[in-house]
N, CA and C atoms of all chains as a GROMACS GRO file, in nm:
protein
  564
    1UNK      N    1   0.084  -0.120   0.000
    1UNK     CA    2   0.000   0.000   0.000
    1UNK      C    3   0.088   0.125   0.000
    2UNK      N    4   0.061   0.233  -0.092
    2UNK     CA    5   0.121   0.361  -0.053
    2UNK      C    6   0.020   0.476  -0.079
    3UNK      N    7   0.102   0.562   0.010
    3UNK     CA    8  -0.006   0.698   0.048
    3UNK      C    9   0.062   0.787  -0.077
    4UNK      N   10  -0.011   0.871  -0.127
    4UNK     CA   11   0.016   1.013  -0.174
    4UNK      C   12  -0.032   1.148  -0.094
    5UNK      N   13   0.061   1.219  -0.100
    5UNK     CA   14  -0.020   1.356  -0.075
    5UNK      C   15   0.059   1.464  -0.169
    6UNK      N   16  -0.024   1.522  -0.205
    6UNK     CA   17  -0.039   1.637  -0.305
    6UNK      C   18  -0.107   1.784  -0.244
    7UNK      N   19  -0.024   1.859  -0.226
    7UNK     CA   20  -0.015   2.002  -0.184
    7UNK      C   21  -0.049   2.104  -0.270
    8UNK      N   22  -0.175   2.166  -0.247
    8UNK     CA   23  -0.173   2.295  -0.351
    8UNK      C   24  -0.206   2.406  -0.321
    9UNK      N   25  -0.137   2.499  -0.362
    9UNK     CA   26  -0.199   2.652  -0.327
    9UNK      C   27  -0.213   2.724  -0.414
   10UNK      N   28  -0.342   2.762  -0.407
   10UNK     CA   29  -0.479   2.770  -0.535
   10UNK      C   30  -0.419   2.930  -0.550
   11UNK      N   31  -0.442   2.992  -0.724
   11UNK     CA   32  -0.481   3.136  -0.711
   11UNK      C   33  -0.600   3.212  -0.645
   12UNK      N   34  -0.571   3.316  -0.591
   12UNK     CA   35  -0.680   3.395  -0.553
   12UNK      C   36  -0.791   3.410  -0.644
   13UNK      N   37  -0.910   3.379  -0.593
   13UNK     CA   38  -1.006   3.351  -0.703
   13UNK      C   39  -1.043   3.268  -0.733
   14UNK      N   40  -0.950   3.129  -0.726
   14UNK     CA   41  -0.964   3.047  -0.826
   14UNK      C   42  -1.032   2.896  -0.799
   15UNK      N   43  -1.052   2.921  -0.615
   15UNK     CA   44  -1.071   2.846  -0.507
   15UNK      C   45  -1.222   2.736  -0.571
   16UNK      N   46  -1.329   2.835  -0.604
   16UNK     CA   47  -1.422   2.742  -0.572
   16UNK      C   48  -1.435   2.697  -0.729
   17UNK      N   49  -1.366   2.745  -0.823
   17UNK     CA   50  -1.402   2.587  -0.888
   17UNK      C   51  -1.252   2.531  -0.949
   18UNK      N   52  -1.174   2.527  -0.847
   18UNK     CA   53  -1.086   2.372  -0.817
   18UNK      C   54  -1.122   2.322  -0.753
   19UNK      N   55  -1.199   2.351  -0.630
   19UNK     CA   56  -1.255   2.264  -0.559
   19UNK      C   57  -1.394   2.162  -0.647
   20UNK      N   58  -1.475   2.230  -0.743
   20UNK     CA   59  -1.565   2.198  -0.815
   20UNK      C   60  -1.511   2.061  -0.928
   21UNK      N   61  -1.366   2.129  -0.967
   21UNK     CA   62  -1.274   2.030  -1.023
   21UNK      C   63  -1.222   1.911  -0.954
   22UNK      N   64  -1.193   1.948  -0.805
   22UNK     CA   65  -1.152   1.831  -0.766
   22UNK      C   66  -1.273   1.789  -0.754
   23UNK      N   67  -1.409   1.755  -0.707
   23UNK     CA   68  -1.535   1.685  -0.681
   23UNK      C   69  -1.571   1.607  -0.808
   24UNK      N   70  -1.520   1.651  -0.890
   24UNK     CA   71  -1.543   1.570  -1.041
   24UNK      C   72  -1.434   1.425  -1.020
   25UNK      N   73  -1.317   1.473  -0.966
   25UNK     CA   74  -1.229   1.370  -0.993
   25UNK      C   75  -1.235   1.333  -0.900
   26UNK      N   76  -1.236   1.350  -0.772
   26UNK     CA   77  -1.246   1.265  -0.646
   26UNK      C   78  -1.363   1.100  -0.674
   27UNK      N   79  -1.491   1.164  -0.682
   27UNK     CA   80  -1.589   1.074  -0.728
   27UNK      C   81  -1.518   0.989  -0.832
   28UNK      N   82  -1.480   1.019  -0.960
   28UNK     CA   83  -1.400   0.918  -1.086
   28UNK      C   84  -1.296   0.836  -0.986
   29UNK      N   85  -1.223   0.902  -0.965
   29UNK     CA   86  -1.078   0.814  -0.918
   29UNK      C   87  -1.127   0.733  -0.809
   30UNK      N   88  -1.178   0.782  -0.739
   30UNK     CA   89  -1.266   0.624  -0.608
   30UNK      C   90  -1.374   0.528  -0.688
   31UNK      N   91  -1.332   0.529  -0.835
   31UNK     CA   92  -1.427   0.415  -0.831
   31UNK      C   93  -1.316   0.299  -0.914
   32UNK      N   94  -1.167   0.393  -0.905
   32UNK     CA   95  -1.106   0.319  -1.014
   32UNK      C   96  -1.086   0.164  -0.914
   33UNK      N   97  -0.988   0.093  -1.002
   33UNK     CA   98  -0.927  -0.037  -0.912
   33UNK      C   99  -0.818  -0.018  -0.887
   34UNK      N  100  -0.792  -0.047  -0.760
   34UNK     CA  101  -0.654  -0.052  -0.657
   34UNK      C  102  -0.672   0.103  -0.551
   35UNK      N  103  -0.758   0.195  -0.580
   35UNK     CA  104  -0.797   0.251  -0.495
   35UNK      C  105  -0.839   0.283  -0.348
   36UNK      N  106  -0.851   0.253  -0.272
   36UNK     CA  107  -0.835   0.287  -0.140
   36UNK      C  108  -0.914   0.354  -0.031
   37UNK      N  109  -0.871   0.480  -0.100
   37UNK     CA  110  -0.917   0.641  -0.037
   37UNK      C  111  -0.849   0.772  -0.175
   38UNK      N  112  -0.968   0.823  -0.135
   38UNK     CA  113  -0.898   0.938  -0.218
   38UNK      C  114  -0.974   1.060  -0.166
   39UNK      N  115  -0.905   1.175  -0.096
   39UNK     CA  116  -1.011   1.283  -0.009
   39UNK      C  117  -0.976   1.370  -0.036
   40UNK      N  118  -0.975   1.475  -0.030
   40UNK     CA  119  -0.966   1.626  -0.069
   40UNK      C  120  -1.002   1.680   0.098
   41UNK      N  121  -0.894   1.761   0.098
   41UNK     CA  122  -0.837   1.876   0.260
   41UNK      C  123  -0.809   2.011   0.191
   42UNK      N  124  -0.854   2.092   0.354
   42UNK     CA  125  -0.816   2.234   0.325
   42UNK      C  126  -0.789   2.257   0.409
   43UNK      N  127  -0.663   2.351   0.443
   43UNK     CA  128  -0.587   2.387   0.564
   43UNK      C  129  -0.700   2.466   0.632
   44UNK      N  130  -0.662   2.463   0.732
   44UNK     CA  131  -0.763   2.502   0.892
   44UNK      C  132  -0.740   2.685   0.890
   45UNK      N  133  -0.583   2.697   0.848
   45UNK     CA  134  -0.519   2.838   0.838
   45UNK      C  135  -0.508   2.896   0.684
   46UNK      N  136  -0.532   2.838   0.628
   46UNK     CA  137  -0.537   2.927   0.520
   46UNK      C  138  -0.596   2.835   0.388
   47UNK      N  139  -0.723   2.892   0.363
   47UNK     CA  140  -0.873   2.803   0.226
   47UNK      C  141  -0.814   2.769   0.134
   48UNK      N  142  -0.647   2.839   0.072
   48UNK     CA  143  -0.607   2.829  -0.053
   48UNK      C  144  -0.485   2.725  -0.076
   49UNK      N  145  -0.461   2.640   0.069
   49UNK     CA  146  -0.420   2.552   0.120
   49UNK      C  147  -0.506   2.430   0.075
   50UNK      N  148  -0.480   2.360  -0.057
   50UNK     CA  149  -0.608   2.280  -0.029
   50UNK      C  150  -0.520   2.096  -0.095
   51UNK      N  151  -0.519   2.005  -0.024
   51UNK     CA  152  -0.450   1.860   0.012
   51UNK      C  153  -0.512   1.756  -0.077
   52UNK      N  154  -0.468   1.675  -0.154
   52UNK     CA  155  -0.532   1.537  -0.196
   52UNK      C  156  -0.456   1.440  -0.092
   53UNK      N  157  -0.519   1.351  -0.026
   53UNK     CA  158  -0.437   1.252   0.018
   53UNK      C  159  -0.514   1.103  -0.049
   54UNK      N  160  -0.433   1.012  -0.053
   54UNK     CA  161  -0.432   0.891  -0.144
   54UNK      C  162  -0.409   0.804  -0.094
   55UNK      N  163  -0.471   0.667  -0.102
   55UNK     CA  164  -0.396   0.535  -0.067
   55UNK      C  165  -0.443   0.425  -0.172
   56UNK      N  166  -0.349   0.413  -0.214
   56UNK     CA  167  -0.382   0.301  -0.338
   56UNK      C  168  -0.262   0.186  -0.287
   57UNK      N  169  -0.338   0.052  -0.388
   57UNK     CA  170  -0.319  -0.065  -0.350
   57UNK      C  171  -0.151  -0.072  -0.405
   58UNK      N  172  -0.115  -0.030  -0.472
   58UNK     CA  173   0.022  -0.047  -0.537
   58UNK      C  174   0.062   0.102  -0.636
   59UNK      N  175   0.220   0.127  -0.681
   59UNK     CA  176   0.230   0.189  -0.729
   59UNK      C  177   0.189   0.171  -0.861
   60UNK      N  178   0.174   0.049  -0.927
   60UNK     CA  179   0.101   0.017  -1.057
   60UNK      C  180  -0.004   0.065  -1.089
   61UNK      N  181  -0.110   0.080  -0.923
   61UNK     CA  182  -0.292   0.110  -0.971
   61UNK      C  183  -0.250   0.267  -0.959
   62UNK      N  184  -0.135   0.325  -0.924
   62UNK     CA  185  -0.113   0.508  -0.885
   62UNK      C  186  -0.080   0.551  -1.061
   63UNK      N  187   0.012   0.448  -1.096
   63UNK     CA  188   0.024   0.524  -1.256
   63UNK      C  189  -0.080   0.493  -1.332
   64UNK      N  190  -0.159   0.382  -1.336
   64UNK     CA  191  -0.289   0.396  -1.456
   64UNK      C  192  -0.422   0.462  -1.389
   65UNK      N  193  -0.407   0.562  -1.277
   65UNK     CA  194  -0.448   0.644  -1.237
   65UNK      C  195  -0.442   0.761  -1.362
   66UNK      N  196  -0.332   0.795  -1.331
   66UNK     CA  197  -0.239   0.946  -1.378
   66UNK      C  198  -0.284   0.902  -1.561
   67UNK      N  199  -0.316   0.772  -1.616
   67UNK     CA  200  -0.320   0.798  -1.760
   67UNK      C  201  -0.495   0.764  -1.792
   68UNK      N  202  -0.551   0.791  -1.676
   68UNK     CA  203  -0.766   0.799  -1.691
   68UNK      C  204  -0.765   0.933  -1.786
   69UNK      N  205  -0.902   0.888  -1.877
   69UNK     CA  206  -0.973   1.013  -1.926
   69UNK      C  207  -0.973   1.101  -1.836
   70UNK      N  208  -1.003   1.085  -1.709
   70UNK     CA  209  -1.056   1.190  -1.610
   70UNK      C  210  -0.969   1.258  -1.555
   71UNK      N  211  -0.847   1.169  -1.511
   71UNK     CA  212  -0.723   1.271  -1.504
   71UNK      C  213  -0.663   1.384  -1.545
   72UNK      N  214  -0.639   1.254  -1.668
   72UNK     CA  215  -0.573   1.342  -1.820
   72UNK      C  216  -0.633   1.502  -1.847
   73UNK      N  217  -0.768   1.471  -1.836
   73UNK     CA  218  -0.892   1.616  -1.846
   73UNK      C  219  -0.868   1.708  -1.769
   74UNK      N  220  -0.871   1.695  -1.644
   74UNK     CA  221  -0.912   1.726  -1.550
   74UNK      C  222  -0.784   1.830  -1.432
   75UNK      N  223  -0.666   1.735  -1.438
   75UNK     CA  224  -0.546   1.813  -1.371
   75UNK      C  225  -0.531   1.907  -1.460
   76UNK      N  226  -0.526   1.870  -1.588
   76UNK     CA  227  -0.447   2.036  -1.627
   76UNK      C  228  -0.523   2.117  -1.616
   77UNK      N  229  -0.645   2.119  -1.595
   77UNK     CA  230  -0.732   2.271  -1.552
   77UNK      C  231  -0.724   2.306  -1.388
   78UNK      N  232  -0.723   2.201  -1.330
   78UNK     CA  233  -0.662   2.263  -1.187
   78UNK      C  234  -0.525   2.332  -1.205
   79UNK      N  235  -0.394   2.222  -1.206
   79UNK     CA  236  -0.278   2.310  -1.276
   79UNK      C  237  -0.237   2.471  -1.280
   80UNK      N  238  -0.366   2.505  -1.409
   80UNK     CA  239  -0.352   2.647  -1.432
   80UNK      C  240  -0.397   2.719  -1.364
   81UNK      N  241  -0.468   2.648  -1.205
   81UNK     CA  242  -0.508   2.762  -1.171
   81UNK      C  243  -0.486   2.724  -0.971
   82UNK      N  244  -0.303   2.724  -0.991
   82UNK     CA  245  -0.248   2.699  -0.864
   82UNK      C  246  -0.120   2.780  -0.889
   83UNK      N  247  -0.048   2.800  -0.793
   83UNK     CA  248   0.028   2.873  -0.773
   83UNK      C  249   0.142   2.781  -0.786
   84UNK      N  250   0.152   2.680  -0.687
   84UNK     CA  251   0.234   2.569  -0.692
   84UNK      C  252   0.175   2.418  -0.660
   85UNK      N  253   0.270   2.318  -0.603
   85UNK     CA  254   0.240   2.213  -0.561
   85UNK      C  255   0.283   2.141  -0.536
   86UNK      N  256   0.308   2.056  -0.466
   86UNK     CA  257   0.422   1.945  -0.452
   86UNK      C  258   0.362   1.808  -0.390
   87UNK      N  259   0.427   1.667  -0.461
   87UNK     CA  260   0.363   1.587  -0.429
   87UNK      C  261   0.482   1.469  -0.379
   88UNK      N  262   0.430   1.414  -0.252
   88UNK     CA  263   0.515   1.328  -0.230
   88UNK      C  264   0.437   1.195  -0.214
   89UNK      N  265   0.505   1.082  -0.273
   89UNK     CA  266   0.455   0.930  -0.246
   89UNK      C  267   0.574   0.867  -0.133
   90UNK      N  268   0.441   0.795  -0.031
   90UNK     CA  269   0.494   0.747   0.100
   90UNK      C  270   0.475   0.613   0.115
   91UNK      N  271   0.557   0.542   0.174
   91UNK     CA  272   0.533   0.391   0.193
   91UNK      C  273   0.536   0.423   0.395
   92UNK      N  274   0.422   0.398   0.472
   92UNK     CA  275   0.495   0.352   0.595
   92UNK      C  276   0.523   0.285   0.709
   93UNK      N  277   0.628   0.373   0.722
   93UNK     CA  278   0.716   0.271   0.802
   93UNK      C  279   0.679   0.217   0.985
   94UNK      N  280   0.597   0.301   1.067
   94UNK     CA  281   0.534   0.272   1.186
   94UNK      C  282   0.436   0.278   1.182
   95UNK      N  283  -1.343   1.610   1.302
   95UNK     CA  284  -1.215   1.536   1.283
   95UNK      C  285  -1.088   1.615   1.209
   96UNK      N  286  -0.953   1.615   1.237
   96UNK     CA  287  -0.878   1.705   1.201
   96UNK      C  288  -0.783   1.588   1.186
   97UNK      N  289  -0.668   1.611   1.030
   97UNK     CA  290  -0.557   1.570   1.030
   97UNK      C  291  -0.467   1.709   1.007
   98UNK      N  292  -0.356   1.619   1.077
   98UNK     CA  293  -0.252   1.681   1.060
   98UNK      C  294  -0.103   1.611   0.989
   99UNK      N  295  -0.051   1.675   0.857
   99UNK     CA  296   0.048   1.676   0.813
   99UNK      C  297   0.172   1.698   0.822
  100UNK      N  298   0.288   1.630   0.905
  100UNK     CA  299   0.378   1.677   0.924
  100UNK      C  300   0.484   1.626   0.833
  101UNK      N  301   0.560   1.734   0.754
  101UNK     CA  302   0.657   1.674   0.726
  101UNK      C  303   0.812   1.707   0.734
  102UNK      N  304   0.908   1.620   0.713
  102UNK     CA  305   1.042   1.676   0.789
  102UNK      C  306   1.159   1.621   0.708
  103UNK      N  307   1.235   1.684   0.647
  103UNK     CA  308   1.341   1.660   0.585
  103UNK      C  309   1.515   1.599   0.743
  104UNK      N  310   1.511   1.504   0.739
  104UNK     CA  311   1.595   1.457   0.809
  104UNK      C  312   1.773   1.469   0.768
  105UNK      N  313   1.886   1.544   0.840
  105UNK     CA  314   1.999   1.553   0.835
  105UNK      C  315   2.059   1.418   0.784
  106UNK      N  316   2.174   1.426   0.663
  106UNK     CA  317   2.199   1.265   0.652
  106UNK      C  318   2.279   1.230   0.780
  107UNK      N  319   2.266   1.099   0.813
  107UNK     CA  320   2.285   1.021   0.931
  107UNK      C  321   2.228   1.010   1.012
  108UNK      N  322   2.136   1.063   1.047
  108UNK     CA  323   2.065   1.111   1.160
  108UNK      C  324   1.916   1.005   1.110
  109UNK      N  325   1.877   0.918   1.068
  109UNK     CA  326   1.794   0.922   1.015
  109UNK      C  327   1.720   0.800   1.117
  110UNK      N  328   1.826   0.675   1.148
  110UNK     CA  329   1.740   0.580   1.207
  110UNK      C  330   1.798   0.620   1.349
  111UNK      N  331   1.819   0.730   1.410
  111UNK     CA  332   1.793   0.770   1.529
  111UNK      C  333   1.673   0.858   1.513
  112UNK      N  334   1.608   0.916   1.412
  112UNK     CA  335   1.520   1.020   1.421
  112UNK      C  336   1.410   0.903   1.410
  113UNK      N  337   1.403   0.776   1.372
  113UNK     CA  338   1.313   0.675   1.345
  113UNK      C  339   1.296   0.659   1.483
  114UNK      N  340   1.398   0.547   1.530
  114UNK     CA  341   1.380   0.556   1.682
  114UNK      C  342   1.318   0.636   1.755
  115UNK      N  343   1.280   0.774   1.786
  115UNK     CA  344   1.243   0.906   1.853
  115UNK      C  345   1.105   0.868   1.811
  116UNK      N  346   1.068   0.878   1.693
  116UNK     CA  347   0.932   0.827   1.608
  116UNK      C  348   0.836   0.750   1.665
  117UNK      N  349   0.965   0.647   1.672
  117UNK     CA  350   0.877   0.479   1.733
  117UNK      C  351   0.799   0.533   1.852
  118UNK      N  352   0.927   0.604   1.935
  118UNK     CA  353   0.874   0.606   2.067
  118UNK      C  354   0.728   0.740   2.095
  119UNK      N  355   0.757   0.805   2.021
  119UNK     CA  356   0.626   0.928   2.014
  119UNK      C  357   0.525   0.860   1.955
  120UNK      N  358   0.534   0.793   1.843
  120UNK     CA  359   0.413   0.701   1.793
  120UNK      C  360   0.327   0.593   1.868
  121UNK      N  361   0.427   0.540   1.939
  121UNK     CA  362   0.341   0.438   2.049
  121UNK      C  363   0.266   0.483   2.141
  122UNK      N  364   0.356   0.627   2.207
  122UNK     CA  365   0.305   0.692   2.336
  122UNK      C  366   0.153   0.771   2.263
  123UNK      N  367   0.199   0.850   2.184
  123UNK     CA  368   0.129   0.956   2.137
  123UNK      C  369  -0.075   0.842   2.076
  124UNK      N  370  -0.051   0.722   2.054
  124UNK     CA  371  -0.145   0.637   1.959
  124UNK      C  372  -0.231   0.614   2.148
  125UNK      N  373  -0.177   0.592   2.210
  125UNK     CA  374  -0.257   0.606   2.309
  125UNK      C  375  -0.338   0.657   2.404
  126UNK      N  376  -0.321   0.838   2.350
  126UNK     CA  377  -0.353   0.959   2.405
  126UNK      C  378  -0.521   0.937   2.380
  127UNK      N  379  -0.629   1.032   2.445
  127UNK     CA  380  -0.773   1.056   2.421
  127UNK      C  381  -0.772   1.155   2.323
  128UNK      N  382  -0.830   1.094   2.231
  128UNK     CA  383  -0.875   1.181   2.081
  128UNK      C  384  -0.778   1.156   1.986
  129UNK      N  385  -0.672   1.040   2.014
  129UNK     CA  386  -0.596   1.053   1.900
  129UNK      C  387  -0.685   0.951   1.800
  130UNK      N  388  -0.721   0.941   1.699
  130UNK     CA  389  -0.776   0.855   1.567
  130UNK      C  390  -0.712   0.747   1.542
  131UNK      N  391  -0.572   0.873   1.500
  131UNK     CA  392  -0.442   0.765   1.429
  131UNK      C  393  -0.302   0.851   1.444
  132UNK      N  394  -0.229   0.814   1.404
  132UNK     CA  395  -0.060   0.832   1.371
  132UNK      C  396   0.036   0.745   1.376
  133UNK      N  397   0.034   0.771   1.213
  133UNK     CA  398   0.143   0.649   1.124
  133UNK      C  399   0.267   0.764   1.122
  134UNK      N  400   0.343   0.663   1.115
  134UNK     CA  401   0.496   0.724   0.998
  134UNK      C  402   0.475   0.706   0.936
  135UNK      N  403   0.511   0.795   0.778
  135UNK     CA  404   0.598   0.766   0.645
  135UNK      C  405   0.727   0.804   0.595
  136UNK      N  406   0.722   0.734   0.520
  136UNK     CA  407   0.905   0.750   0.436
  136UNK      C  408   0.871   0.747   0.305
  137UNK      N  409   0.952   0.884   0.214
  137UNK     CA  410   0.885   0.920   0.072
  137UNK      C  411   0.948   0.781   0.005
  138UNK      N  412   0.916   0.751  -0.079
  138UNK     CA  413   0.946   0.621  -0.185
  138UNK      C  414   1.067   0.661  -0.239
  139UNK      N  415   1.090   0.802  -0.254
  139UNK     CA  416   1.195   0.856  -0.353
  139UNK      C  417   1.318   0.944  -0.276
  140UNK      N  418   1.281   0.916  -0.156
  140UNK     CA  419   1.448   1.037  -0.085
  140UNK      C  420   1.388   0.961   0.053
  141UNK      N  421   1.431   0.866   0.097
  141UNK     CA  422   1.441   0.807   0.260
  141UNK      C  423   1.469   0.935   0.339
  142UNK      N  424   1.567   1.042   0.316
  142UNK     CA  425   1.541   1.131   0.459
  142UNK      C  426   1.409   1.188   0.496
  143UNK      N  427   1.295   1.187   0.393
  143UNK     CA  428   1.195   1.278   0.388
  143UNK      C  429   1.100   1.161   0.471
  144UNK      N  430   1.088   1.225   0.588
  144UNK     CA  431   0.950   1.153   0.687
  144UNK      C  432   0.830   1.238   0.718
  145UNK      N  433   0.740   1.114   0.725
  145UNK     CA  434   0.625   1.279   0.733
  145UNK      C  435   0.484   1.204   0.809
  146UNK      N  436   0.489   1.220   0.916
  146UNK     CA  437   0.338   1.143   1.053
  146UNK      C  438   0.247   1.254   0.971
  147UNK      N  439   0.161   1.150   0.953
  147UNK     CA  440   0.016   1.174   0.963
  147UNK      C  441  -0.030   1.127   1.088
  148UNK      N  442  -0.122   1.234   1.109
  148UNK     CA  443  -0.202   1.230   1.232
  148UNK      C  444  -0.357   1.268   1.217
  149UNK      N  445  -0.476   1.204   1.286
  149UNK     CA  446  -0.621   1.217   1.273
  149UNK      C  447  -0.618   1.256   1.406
  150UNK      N  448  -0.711   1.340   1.464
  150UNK     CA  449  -0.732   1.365   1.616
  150UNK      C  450  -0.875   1.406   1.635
  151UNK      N  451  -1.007   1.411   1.703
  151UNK     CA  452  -1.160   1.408   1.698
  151UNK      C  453  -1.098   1.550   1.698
  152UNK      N  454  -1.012   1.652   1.743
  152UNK     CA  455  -1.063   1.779   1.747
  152UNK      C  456  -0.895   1.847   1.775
  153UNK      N  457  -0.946   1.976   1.753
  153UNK     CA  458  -0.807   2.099   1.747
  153UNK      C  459  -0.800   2.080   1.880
  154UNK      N  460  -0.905   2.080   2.032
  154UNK     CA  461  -0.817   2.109   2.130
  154UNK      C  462  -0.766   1.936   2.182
  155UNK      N  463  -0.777   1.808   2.133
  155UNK     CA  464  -0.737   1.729   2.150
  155UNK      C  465  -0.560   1.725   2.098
  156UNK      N  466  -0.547   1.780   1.965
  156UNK     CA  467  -0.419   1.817   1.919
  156UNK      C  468  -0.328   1.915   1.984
  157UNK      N  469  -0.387   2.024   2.079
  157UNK     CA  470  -0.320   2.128   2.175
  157UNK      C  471  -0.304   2.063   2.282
  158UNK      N  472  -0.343   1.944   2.352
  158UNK     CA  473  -0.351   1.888   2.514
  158UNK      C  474  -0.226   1.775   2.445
  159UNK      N  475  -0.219   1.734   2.267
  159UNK     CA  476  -0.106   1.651   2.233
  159UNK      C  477   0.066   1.701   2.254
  160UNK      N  478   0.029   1.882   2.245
  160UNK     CA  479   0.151   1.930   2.257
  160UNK      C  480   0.195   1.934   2.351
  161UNK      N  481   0.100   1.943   2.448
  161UNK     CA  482   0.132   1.962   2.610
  161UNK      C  483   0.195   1.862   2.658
  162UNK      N  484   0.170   1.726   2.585
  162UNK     CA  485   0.223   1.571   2.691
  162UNK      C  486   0.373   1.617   2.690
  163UNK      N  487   0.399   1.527   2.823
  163UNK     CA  488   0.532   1.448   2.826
  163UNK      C  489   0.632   1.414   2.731
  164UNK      N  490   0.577   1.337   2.641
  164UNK     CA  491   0.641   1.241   2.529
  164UNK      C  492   0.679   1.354   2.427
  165UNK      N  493   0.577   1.415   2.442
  165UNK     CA  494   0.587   1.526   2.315
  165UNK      C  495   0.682   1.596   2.357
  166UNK      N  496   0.729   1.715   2.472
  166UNK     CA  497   0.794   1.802   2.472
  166UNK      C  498   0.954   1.773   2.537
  167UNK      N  499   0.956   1.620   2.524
  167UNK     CA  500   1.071   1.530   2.519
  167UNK      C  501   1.136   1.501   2.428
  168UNK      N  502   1.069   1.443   2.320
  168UNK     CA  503   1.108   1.364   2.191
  168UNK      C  504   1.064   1.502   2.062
  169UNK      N  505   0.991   1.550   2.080
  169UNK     CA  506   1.042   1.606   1.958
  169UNK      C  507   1.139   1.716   1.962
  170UNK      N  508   1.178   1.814   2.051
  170UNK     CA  509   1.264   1.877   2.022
  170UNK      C  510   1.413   1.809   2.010
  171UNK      N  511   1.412   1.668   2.003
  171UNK     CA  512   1.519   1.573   1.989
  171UNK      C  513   1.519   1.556   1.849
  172UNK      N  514   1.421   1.527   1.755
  172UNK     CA  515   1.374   1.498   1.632
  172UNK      C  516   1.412   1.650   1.600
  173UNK      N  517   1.376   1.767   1.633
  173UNK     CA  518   1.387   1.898   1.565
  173UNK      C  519   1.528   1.922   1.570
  174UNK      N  520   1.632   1.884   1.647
  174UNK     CA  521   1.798   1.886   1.609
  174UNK      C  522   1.825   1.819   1.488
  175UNK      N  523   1.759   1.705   1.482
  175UNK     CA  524   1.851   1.673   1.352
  175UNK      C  525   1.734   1.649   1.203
  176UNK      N  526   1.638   1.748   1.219
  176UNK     CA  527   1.636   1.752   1.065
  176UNK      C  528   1.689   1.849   1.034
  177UNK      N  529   1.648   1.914   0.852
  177UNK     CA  530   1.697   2.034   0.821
  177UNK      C  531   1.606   2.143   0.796
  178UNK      N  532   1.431   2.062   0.821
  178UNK     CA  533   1.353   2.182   0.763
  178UNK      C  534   1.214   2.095   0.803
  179UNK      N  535   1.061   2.143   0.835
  179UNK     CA  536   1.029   2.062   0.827
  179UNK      C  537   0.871   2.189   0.795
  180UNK      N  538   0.767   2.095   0.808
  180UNK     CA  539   0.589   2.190   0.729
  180UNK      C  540   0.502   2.124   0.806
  181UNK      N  541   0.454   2.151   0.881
  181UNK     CA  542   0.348   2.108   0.943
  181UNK      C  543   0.193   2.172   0.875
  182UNK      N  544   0.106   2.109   0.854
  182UNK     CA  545  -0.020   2.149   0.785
  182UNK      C  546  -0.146   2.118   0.912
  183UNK      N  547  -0.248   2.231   0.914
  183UNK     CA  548  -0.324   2.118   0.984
  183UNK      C  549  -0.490   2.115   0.891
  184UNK      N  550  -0.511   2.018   0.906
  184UNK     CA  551  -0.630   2.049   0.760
  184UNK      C  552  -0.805   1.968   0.806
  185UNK      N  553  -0.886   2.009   0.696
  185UNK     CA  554  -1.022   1.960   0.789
  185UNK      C  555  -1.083   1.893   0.626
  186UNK      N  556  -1.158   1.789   0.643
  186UNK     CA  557  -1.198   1.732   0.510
  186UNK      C  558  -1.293   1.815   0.437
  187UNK      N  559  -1.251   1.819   0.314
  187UNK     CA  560  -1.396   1.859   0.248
  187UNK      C  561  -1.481   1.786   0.133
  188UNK      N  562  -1.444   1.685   0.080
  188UNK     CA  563  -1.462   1.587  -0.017
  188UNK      C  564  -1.360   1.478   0.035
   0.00000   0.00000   0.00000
């Protein structure tokens, strides 16, 4: 099993429909196989703070994730409308 | 319900003593009132990068976490030897 988390901080403005974007893909990607969990977070301190966290069955079901219609569609319009992001994949350990 | 994201870039060498410190905050800390959960992870792609996830029923269950024992023991032991670290604290929304 490994976790993802994916960090983003949205443009001003641009908040409620990435969030509208992620609700499209949240629903798609939890129905794929090897899936898990897939949730969408927003920092407590700041709305434009906003988290995917992930747990899929293997790194195999994480890349034919990343190549879905819905993906493919779907990130690059969030993308353009973040500031940054950073994503780390976790295996763990306690 | 609240998670919290911590993550921490670890000094090289320092790494399975900062595990150790881990173990021991993870065992103590999994037994506290209101804790959910708290795992370790280790990124797939750079072993110094560790990062506890934590679930807790509530923000002041996470403030009575800072206060313990264990806590204001062991982590400023863990905070010598990384090099940087991000704590997030976040609330679900999807």
């Amino acid at each position: 099993m490994i976790k993802v988390i994916a960090k983003s901080i949205i443009k001003d403005g641009e908040l409620e429909k990435v969030i509208n974007l992620y609700d499209e893909l949240v629903q798609k990607t939890r129905q794929e196989d090897g899936c898990i969990s897939y949730e969408l977070f927003q920092d407590i301190n700041n709305e434009n703070i906003l988290t995917i966290v992930e747990q899929w069955e293997s790194e195999e079901h994480l890349e034919t994730h990343k190549k879905t219609v819905h993906f493919t569609r779907i990130v690059p319009q969030i993308s353009d409308k973040r500031l940054n992001s950073e994503i780390n994949i976790l295996h763990k350990i306690k």
